[in-house]
N, C-alpha and C positions, 0 to 999 in steps of 0.2 A: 504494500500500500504506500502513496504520497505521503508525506509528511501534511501536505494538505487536506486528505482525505480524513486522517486521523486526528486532524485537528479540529476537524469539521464534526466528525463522530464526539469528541470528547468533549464539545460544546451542546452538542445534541443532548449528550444524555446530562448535564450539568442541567441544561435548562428544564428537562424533566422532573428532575431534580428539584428545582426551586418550583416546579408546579405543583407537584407533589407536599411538598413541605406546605406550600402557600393553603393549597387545597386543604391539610388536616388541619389548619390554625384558622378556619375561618374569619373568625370574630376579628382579627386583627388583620386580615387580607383585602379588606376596605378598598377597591380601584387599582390596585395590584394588579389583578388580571387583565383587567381592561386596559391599565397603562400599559402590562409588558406584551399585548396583542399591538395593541400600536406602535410602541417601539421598536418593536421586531419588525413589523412591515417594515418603519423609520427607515430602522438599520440595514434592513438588505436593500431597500432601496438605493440609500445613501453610500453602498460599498461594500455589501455580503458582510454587516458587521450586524448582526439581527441578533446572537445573544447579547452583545450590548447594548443592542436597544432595547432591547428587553429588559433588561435590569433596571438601564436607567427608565423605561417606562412604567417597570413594576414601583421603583421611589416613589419619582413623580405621581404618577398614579394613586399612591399610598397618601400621599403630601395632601395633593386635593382633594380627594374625599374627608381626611381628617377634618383641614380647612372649611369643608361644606356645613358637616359637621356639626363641629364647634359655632358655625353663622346660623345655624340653626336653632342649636341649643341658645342663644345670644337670643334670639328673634322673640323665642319662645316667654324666655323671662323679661322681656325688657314689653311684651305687649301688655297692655293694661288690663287688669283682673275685670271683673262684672262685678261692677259695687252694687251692693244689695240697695233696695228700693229707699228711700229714704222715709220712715214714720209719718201717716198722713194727720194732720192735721184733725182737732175734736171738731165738732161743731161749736158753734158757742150755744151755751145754755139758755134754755127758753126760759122766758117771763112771766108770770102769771099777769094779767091785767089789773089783778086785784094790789100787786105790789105796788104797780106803779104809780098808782093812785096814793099819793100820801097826804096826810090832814094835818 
């Protein structure tokens, strides 16, 4: 085999690798996949360099979701509660006729 070809194979399965890893850790794989599918296009695009775009699209990836997030979370507390109705008013009290009448 090419030293090419072998180099090629040994990024292959690295990057399995981190899919695999990404995939048992969900909770914390947040944009990860989504960024290192775009990276990887990126990178073969940009030069048959797709496990590095992958990585750095799984970061990336990670970075902004977290950032989403957190805008979220932000949103969430900073919108204003439902303040409860405010206590209505009594009527004012009725008069007899007879009071008002005074001698």
């Amino acid at each position: 085999m090419k030293l090419k070809q072998v180099a090629t194979r040994v990024m292959a399965v690295n990057l399995a690798g981190l899919i695999f890893m990404v995939a048992a850790n969900g909770a914390e794989a947040k944009g990860c996949i989504k960024g290192a599918a775009v990276g990887a296009v990126a990178g073969h695009v940009a030069g048959h360099h797709a496990v590095v775009g992958a990585a750095a699209g799984c970061v990336v990836g990670h970075h902004l979701a977290k950032k989403k997030q957190q805008e979220d979370l932000r949103q969430r507390h900073e919108q204003p509660q439902s303040a409860p109705a405010p206590p209505r008013a009594l009527p004012p009290p009725k008069t007899s006729s007879a009071q008002s009448v005074s001698t």
